[in-house]
DOMAR-931894 format. One record per residue: residue in three letters; x, y, z of N, C-alpha, C, CB in turn. Coordinates in steps of 0.001 Angstrom, whole numbers, plus 500000, padded with zeros to 6 digits. Glycine has a CB too. Example, Ala and Ser with C-alpha at 12.3 -4.5 7.8 and 13.67 -1.06 7.14 Angstrom:
BEGIN
R   type      n.x      n.y      n.z     ca.x     ca.y     ca.z      c.x      c.y      c.z     cb.x     cb.y     cb.z
R    ALA   513190   494310   507800   512300   495500   507800   513200   496700   507800   511308   495527   509046
R    SER   512850   497750   507080   513670   498940   507140   512900   500030   507870   514084   499402   505725
***
This chain:
BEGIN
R   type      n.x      n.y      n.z     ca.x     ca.y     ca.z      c.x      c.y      c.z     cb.x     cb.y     cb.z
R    UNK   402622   561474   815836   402663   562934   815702   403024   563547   817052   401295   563492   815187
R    UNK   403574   564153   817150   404344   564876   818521   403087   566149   818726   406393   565694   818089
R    UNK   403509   566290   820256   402180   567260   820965   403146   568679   821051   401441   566577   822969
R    UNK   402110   569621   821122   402595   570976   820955   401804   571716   822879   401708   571812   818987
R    UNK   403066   572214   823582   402123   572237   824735   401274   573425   824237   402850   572451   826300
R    UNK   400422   573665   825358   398961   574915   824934   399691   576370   824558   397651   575339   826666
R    UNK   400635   576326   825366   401596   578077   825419   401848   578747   824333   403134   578094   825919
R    UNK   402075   577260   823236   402295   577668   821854   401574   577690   820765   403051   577168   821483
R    UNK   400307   577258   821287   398807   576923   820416   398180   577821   820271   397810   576055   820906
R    UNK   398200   579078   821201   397615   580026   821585   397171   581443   820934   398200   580119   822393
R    UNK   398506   581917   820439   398528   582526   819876   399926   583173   818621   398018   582965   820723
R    UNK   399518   584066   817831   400384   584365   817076   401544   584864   817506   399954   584994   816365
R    UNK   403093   584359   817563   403817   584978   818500   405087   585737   817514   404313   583809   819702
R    UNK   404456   585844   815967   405588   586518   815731   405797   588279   815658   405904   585930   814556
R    UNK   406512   588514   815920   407045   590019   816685   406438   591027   815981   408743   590381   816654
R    UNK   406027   591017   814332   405713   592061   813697   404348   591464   813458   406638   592516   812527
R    UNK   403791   592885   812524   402222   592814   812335   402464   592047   811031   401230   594407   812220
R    UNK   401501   590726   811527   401853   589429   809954   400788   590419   808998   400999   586983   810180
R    UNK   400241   591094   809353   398926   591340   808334   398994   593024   807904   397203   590939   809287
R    UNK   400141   593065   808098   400479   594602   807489   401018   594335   806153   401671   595548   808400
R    UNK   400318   595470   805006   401123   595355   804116   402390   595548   803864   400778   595725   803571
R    UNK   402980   596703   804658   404323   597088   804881   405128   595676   804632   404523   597772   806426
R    UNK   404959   594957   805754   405373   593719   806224   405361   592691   804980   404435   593274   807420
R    UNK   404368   592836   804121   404863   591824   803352   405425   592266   802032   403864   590880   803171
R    UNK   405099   593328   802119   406535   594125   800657   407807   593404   801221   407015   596522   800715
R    UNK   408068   594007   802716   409246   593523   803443   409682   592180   803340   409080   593719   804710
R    UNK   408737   591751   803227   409471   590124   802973   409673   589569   802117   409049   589163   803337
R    UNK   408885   589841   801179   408812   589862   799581   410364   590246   798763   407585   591145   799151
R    UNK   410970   591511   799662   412092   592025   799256   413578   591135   799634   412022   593396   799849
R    UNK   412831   590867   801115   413844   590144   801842   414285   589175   801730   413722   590004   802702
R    UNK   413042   588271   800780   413385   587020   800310   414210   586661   799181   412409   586503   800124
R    UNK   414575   587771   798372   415389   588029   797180   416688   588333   798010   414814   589308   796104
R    UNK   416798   589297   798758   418218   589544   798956   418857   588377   799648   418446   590813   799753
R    UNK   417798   587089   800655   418498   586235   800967   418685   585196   800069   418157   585911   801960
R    UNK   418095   584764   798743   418493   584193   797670   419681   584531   797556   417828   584403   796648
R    UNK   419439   585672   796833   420719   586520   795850   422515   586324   796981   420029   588982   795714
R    UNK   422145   585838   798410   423152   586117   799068   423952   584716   799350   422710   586890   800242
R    UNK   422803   583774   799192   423159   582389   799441   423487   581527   798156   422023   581755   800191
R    UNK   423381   582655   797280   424000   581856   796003   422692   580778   795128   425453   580695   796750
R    UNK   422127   581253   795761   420513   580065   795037   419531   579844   796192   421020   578009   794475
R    UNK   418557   578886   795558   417271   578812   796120   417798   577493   796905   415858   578722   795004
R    UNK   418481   576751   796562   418878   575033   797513   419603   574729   797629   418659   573846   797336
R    UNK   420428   573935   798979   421353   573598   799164   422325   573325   798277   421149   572971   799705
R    UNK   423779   573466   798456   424782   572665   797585   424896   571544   797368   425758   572749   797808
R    UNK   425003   570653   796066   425211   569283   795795   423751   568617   796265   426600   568691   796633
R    UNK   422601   569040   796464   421476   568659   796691   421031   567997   795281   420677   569784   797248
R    UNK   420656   566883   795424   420704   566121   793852   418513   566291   793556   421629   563580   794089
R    UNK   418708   567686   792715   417229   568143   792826   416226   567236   791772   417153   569868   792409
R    UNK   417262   565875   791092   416554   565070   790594   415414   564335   791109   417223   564468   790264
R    UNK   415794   564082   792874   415079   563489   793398   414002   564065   794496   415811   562714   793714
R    UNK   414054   565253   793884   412973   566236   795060   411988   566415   794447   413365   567759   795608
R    UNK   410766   566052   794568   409470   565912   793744   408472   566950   794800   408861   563997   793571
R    UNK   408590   567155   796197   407516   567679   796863   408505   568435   797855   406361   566562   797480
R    UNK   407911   569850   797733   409434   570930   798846   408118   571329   799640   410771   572885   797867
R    UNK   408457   571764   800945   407640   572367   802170   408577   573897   802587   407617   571015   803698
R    UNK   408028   574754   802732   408493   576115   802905   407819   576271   804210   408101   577226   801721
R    UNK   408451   576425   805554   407894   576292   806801   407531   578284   806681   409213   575443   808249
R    UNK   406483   579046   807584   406542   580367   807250   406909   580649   805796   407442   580985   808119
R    UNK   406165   580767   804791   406417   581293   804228   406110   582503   803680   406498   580756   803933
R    UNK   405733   583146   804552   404707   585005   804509   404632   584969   803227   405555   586844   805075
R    UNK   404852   585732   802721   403981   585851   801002   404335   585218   799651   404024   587301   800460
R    UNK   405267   584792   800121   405488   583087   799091   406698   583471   797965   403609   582493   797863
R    UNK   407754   584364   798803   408920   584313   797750   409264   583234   797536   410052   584934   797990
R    UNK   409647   582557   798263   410520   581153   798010   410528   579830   797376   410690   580749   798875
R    UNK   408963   580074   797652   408082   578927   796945   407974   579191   795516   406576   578822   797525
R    UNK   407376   580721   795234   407123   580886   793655   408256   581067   792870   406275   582041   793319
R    UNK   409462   580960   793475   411289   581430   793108   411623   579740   792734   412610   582284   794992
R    UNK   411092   579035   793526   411682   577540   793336   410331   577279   792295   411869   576325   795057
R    UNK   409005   577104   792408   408290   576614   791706   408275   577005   790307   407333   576701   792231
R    UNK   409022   577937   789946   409382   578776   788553   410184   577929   787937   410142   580232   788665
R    UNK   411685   577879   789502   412724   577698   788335   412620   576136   788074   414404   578212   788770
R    UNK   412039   575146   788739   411639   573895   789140   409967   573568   788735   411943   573847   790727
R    UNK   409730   573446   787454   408583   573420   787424   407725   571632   787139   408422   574548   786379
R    UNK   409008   571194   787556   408902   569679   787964   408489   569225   789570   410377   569064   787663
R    UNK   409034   570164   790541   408456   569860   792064   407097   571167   792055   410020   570190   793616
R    UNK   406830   570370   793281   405179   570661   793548   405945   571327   794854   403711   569090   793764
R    UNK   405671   572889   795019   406168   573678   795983   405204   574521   796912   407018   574482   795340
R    UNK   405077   573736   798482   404342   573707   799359   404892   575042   799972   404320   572425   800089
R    UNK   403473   575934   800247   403984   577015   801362   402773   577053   802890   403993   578849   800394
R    UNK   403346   577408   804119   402480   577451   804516   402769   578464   805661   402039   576282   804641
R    UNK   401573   579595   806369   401783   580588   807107   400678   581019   807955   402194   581498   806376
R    UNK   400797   581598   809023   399735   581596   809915   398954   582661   809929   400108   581416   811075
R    UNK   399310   583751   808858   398635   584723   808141   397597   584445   806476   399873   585646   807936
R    UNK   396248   584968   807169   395575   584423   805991   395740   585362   805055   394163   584085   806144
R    UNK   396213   586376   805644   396373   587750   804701   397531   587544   803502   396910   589167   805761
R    UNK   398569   587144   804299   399797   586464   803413   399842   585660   802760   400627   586067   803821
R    UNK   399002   584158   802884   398593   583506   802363   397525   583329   801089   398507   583210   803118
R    UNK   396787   584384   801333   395723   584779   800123   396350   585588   799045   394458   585675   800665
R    UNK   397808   586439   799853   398516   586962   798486   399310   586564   797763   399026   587808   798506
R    UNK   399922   585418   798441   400454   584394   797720   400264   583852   796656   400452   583695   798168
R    UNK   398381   583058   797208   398071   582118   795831   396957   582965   794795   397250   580420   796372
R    UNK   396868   584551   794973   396632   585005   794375   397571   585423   792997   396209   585555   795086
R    UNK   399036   585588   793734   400402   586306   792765   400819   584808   791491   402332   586745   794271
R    UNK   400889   583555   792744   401283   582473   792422   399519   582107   790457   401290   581274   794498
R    UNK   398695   582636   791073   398235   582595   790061   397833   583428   788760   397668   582232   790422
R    UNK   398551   584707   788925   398920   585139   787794   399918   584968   787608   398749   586093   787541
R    UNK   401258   584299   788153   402394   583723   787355   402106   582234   786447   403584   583467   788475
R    UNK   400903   582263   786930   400704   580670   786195   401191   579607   786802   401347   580478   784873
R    UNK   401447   579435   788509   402798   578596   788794   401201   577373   789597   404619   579679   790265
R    UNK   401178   576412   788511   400701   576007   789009   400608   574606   790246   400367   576218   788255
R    UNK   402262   574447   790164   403219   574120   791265   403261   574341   792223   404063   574322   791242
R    UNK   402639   575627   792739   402889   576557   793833   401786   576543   794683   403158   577920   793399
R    UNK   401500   576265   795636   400449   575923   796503   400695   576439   798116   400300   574338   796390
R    UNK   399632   576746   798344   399912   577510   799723   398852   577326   800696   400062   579054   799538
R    UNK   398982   577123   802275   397819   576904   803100   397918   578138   804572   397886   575067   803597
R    UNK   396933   577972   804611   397354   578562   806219   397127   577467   807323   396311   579973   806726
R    UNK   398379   577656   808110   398922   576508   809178   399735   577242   809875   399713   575172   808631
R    UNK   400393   577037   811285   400430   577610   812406   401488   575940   812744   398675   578154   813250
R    UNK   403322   576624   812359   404539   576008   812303   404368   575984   813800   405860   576727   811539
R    UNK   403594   576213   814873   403770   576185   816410   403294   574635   816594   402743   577452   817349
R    UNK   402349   574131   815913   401118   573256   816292   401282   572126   815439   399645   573946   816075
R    UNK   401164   571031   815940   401940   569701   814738   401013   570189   813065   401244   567276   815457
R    UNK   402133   569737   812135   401533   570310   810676   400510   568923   810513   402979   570572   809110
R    UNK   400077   569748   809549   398531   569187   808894   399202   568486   807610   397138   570659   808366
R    UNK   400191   567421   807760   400327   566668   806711   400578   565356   807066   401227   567130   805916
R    UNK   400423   564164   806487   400491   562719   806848   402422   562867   806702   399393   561407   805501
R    UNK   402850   561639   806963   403822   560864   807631   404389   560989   806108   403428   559273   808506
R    UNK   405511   561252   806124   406301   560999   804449   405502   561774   803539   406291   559236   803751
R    UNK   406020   563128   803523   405331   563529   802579   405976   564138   801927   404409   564044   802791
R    UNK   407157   565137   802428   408130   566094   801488   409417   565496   801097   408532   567444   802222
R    UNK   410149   566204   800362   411643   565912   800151   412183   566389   800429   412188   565798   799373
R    UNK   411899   567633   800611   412564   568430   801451   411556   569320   802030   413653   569119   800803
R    UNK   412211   569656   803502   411276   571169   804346   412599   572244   804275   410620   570836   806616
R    UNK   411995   573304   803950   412839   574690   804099   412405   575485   804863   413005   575461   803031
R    UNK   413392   576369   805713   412907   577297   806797   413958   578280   807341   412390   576475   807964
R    UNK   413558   579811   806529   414728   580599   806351   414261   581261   807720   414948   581572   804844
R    UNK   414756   582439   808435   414499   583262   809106   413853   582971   809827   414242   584031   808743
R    UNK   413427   582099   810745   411935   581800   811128   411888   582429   813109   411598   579579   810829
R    UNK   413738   583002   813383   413465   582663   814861   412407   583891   815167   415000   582669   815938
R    UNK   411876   584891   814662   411294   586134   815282   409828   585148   815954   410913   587676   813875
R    UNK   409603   584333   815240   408220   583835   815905   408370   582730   816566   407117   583560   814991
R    UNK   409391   582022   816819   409968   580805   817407   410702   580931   819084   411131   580358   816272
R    UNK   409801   580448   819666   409864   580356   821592   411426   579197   821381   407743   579168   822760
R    UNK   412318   579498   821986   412814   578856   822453   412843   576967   822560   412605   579535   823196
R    UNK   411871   577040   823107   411759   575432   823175   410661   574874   822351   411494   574916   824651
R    UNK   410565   575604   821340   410065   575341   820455   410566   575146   819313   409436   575889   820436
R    UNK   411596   575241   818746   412134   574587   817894   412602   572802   818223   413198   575515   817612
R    UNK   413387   572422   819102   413055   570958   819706   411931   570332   818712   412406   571052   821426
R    UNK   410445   570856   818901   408866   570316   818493   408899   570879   817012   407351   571075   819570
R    UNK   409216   571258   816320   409260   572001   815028   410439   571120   814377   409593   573770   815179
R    UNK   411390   570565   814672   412336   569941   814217   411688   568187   814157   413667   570329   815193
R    UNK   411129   567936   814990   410538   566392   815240   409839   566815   814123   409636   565771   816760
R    UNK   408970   567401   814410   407173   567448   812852   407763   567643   811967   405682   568831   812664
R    UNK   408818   568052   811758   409553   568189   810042   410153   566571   809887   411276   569676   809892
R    UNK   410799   566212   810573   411472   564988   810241   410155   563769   810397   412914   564758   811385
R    UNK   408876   563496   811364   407808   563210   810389   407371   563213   809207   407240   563533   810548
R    UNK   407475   564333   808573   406608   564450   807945   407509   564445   806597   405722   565531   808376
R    UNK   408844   564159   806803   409990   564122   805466   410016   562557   805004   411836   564658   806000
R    UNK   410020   562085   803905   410536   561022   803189   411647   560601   802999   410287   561053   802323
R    UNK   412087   559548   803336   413058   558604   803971   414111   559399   802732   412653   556547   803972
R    UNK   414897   559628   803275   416475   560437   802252   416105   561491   802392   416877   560235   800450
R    UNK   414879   562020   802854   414443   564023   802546   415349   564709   803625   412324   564677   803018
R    UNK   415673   565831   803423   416399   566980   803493   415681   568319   804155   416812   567218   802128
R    UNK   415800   568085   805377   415609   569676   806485   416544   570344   806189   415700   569647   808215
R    UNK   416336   571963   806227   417444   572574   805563   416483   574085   806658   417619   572439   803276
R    UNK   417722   574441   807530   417682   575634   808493   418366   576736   808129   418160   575342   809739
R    UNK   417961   577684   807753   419026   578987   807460   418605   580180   808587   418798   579710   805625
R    UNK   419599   581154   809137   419207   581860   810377   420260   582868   809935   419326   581057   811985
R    UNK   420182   583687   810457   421174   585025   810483   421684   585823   811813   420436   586112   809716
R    UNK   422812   586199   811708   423325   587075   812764   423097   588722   812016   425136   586598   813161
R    UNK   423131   589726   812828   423191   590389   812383   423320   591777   813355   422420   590083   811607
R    UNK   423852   593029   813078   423550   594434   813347   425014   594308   813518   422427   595041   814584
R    UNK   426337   594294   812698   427167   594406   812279   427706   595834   811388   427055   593397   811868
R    UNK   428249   597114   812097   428257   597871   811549   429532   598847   812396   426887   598184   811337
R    UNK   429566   600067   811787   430848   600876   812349   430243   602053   812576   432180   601067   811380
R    UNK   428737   602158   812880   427966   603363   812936   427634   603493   814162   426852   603437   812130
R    UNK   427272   604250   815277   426843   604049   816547   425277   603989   816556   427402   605124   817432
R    UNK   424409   604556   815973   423199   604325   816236   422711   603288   815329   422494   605469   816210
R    UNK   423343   602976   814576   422768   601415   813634   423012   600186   814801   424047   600934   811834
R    UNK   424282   600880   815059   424386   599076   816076   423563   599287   817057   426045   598484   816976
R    UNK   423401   600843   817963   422447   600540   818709   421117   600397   818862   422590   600938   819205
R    UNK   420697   600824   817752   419270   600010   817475   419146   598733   817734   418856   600001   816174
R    UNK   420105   597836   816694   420500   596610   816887   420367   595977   818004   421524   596528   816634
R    UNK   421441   596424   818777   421343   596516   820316   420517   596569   820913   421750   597248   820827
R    UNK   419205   597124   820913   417627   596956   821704   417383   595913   820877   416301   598297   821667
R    UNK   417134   595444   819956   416879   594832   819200   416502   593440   820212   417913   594920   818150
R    UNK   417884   593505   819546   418839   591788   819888   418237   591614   821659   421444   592012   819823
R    UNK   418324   592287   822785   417857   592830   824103   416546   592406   823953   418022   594415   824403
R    UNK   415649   593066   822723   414022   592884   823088   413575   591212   822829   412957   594024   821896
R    UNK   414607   590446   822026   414203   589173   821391   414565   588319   822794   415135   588714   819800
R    UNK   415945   588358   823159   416249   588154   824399   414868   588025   825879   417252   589368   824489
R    UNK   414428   589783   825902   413270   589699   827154   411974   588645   826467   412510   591630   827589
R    UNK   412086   588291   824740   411206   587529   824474   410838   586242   824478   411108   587732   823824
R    UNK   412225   585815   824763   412203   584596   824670   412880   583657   823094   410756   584468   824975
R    UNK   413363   584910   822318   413430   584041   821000   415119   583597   820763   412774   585074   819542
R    UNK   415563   584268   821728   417612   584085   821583   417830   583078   822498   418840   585636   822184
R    UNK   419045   582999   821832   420031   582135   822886   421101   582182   823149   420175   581114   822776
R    UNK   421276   583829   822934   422485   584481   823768   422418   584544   824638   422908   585462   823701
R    UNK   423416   584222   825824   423131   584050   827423   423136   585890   827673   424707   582911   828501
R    UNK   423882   586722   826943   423418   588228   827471   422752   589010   826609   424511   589098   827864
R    UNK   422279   588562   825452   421217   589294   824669   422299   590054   823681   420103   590404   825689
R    UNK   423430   589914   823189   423866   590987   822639   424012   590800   821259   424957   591394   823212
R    UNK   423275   589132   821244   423617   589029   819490   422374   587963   819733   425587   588324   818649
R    UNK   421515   587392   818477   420775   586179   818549   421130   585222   818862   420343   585857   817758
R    UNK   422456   584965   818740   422713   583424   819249   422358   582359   818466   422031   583113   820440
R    UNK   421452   582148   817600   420654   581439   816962   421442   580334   815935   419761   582404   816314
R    UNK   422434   580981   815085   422990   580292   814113   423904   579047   815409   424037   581512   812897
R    UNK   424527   579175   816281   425103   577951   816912   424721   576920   817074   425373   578009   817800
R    UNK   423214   577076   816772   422254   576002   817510   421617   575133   816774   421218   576547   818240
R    UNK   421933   576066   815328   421211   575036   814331   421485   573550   813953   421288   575574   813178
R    UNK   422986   573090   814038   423635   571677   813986   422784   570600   814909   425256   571780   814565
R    UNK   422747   571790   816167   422482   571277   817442   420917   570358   817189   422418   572684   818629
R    UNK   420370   571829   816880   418750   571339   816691   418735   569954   815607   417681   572832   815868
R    UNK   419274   569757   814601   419290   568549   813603   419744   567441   814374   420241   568734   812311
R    UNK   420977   567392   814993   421127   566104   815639   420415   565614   816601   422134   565990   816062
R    UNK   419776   566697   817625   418935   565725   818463   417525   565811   817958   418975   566062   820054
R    UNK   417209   566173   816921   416173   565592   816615   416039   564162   815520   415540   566672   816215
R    UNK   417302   563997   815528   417685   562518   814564   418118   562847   813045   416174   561405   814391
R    UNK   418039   564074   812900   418646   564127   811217   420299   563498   811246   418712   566129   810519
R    UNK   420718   563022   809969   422234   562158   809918   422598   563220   808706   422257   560033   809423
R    UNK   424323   563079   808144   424599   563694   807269   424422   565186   807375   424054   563164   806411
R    UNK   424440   565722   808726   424519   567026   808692   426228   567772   808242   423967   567375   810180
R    UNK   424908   568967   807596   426315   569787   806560   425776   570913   806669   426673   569409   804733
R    UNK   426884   572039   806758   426434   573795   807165   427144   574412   806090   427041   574573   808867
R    UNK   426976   575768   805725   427261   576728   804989   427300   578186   804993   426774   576503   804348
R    UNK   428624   578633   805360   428032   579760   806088   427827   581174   804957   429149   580113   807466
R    UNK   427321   582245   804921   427234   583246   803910   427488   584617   804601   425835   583188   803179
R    UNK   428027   585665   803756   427969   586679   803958   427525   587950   802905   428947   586656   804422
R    UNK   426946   588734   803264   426423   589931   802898   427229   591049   802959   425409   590160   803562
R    UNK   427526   592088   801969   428427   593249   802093   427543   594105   802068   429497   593497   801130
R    UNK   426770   594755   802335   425398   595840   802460   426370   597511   802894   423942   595135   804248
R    UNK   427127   597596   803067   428172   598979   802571   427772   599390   801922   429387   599033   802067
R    UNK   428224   600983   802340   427775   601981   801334   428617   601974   800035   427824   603386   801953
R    UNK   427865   602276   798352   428757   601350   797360   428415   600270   796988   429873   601016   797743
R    UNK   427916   599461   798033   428112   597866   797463   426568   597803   797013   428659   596430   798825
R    UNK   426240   596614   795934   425598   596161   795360   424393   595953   796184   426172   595305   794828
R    UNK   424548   595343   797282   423275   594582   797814   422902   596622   799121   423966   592192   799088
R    UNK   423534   597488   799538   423270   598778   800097   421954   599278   799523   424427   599758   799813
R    UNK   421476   599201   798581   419770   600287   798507   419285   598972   798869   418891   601234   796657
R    UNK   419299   597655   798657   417974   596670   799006   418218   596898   800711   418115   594621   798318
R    UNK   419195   596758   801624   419146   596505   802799   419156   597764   803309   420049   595660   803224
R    UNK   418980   598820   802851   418534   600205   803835   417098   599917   803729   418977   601999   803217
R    UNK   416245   600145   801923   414727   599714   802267   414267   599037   803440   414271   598890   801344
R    UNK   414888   597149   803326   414518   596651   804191   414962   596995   805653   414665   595642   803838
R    UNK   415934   597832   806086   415775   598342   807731   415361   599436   808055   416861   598408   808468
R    UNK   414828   600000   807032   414181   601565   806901   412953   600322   807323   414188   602874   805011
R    UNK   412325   599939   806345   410575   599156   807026   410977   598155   808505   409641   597586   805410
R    UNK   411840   597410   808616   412432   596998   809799   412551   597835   811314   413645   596752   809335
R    UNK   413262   598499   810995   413414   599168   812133   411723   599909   812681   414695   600317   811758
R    UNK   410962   600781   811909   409723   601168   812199   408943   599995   812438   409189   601981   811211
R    UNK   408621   598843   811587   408069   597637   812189   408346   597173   813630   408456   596642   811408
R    UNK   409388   597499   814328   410304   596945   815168   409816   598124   816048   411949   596702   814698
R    UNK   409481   599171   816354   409280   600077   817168   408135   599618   818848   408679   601185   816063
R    UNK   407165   598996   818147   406165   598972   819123   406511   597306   819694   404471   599330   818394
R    UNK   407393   596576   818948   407674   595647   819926   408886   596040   821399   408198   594458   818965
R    UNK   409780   596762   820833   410793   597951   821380   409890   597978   822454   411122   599532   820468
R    UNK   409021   599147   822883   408550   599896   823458   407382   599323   824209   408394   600817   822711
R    UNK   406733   598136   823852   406209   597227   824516   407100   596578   825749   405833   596340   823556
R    UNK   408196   596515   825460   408774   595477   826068   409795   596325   827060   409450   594400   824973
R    UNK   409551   598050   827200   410220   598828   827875   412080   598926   827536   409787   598353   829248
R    UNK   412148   598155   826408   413402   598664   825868   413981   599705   825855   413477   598563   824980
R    UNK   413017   600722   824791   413340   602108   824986   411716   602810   824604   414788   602627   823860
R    UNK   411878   603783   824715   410367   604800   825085   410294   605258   823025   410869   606959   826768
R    UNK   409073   605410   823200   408874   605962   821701   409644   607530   821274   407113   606151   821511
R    UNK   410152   607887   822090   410958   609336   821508   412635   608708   821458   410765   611045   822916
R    UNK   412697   607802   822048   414333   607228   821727   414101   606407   820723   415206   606345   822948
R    UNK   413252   605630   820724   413257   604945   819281   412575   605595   817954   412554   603628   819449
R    UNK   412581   606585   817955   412441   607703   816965   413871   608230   816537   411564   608913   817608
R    UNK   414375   608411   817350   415604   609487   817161   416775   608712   816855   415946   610427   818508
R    UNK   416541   606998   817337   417843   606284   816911   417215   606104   815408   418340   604679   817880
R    UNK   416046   605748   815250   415503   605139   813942   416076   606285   813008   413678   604906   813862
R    UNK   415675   607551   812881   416266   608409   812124   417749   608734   812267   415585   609424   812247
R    UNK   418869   608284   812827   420027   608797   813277   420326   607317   812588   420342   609345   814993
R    UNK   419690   606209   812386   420918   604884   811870   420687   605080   810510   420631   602982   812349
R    UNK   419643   605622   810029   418569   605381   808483   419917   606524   807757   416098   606294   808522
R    UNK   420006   607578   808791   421319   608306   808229   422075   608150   808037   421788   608904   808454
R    UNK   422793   607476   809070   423922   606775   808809   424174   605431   807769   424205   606457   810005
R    UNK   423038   604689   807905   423165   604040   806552   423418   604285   805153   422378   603634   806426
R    UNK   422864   606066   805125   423374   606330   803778   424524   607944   803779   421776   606511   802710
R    UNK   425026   607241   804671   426669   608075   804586   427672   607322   804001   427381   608445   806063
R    UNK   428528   607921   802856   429770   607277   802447   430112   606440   802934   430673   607797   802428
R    UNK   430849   606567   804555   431659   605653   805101   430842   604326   806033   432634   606551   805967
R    UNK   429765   604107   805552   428770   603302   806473   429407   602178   805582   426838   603627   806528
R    UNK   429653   601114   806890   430098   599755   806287   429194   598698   807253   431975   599489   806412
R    UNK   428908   597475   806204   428378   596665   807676   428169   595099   806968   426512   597449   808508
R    UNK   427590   594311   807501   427846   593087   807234   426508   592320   808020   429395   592715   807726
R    UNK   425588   591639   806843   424531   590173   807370   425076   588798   807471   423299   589853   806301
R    UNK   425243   587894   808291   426081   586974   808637   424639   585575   808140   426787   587255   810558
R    UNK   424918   584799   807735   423496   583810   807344   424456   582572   807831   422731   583734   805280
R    UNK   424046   581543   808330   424022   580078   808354   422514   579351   807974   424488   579664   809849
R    UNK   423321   578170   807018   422268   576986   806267   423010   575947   806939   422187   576788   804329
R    UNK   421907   575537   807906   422460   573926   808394   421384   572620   807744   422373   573815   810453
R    UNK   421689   571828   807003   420757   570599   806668   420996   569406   807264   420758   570268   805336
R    UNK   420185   568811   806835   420718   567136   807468   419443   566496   806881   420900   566819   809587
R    UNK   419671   565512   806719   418651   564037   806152   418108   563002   807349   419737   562868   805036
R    UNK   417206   562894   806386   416135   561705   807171   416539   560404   806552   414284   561934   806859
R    UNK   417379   559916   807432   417726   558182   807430   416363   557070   807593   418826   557830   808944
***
């Protein structure tokens, strides 16, 4: 089992309040529009005959798990999150759907997982960089490939994003992308985008996955388009979630991040607002 140094044992390091309800409508929502965008719940040509046990790394309030444990009511679909709050609403929802497939713990993706050697068929892990240090994925990539069964399937999905033709949408964005940067969670050498999706190949091969394969997706969130009322909700609760990390981190002062927050939320729902979510799915197998 691989060691986790103390820096990351410590404490909760992801950017928003895990234990706000806001926050988990938000994810709840978010987890549909990144389905709905990637074309399904699992990789392409993934032969789901042979996936008996799935691991959902973060899985805040258990879209993904109760979305696969539904449509898959043959695998046993593991979630786990470092919010007990999220976690209790999970296997509360998960049990009035009846999914009794669907199982959920609280565990802390910083700190080696709490499962023996060969256990999944696959681990999934959408979105995860807001709470992820830098050199911490390296240690998060080893404990997954532990803890996968010989042929199992790591599967990384990440997003670019604040893609738009509006000036105060991108510049929100723009602190944004800047505050993750002073955080430690990018790997853009100037902060102006996450950086994140380049790295994902990267992260699979040196941690020993073989048979790596990527997929890239896009989102039309334009005004007009189909997926536009789900992705204003979610950056209408985004962006205000996003305020006191902003302003913590001396980005910008609470009266500028007021005035952009209301000046992009506008612009999001003007006619000519166009913009675009960029997603990469990188997988690879355990030889």
């Amino acid at each position: 089992m691989s060691t986790f140094s103390d820096s990351t044992q410590s404490e909760n390091t992801y950017v928003f309040d895990a234990e706000s309800a806001t926050e988990m409508a938000r994810l709840l929502d978010q987890d549909k529009l990144i389905t709905e965008g990637m074309g399904g719940l699992f990789p392409d040509r993934l032969d789901l005959s042979k996936i008996h046990d799935a691991l959902d790394i973060a899985c805040g309030p258990g879209g993904w798990v109760q979305e696969a444990a539904q449509a898959h009511p043959e695998i046993e679909v593991m979630g786990i999150d470092i919010s007990q709050r999220m976690i209790e609403y999970a296997q509360a929802h998960a049990r009035v759907r009846k999914l009794n497939n669907a199982h959920f713990h609280v565990m802390d993706a910083l700190k080696p997982l709490d499962f023996p050697d060969e256990t999944f068929d696959l681990v999934n892990a959408r979105a995860i960089f807001a709470f992820m240090p830098k050199e911490a994925w390296p240690r998060l990539l080893q404990e997954c490939l532990r803890i996968l069964k010989p042929g199992g399937v790591m599967r990384l999905t990440e997003v670019e994003w604040g893609f738009a033709n509006t000036p105060a949408f991108e510049s929100y964005c723009s602190l944004s992308h800047q505050a993750f940067k002073l955080a430690g969670r990018s790997f853009s050498p100037n902060g102006l985008h996450g950086g994140i999706t380049p790295m994902l190949g990267r992260f699979l091969r040196d941690a020993g996955y073989q048979r790596i394969q990527k997929k890239a997706h896009v989102i039309d969130f334009s005004a007009g388009e189909e997926a536009h009322r789900g992705f204003y909700q979610d950056y209408a609760m985004l962006f205000k979630l996003g305020q006191p990390f902003l302003v913590n981190l001396g980005i910008a002062t609470q009266e500028e991040a007021d005035r952009l927050y209301q000046q992009a939320l506008d612009e999001m729902q003007s006619e000519d607002f166009c913009a675009l979510w960029f997603m990469l799915s990188a997988w690879g197998e355990k030889v």
